[in-house]
C-alpha positions as CSV (number, residue, x, y, z in Angstrom):
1,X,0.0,0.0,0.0
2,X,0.9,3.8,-1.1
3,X,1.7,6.1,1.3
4,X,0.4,9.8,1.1
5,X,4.2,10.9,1.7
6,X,5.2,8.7,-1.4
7,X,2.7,9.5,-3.4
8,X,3.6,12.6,-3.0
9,X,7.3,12.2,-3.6
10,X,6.2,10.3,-6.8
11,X,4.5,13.5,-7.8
12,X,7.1,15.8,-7.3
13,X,9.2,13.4,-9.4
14,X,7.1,13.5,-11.8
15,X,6.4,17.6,-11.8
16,X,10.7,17.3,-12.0
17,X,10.7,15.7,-14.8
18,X,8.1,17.9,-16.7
19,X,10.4,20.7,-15.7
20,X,13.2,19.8,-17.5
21,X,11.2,18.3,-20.4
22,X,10.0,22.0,-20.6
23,X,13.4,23.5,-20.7
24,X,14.7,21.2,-23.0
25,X,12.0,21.7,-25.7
26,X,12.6,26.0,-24.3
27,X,15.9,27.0,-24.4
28,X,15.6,30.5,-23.2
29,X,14.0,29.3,-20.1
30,X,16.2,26.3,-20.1
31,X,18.3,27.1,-16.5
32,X,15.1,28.3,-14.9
33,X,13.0,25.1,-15.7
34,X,16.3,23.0,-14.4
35,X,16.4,24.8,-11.0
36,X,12.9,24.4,-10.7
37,X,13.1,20.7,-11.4
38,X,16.5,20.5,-8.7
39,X,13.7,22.2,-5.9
40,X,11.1,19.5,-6.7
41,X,13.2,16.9,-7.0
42,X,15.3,17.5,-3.1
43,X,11.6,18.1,-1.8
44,X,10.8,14.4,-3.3
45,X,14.6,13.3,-1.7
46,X,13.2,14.7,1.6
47,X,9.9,13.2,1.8
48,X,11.5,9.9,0.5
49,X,14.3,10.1,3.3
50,X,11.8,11.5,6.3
51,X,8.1,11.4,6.0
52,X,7.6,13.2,9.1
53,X,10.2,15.5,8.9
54,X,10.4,19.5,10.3
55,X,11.9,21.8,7.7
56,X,13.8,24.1,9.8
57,X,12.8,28.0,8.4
58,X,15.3,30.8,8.8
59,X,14.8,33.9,10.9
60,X,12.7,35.4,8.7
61,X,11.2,33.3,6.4
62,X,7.2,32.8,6.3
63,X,6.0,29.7,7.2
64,X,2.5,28.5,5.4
65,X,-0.4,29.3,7.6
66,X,-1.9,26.2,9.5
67,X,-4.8,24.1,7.9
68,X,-7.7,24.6,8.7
């Protein structure tokens, strides 16, 4: 059975590798579409690694407001 945290890591995979599809078809947004792929890609590393894991924030940073 699937776990929410994997499916979700098998998403982001997934969104990472449309990324870079994108860039390689779009040259001039090539590098963008790469470091967006790298982002969703450590995200997927992270939830693979620690389903239950804290992100630590810095000072500063906004933190997404709780669910409801």
């Amino acid at each position: 059975m699937t776990t929410h945290a994997e499916l979700a890591a098998k998403l982001l995979q997934d969104a990472a590798n449309f990324f870079r599809n994108v860039g390689d078809q779009n040259e001039p947004i090539k590098e963008q579409m790469h470091d967006n792929a790298n982002v969703y890609d450590q995200v997927a590393e992270l939830l693979t690694q620690d389903p239950t894991g804290v992100l630590e924030m810095e000072e500063g940073a906004s933190e997404a407001p709780p669910a409801e």
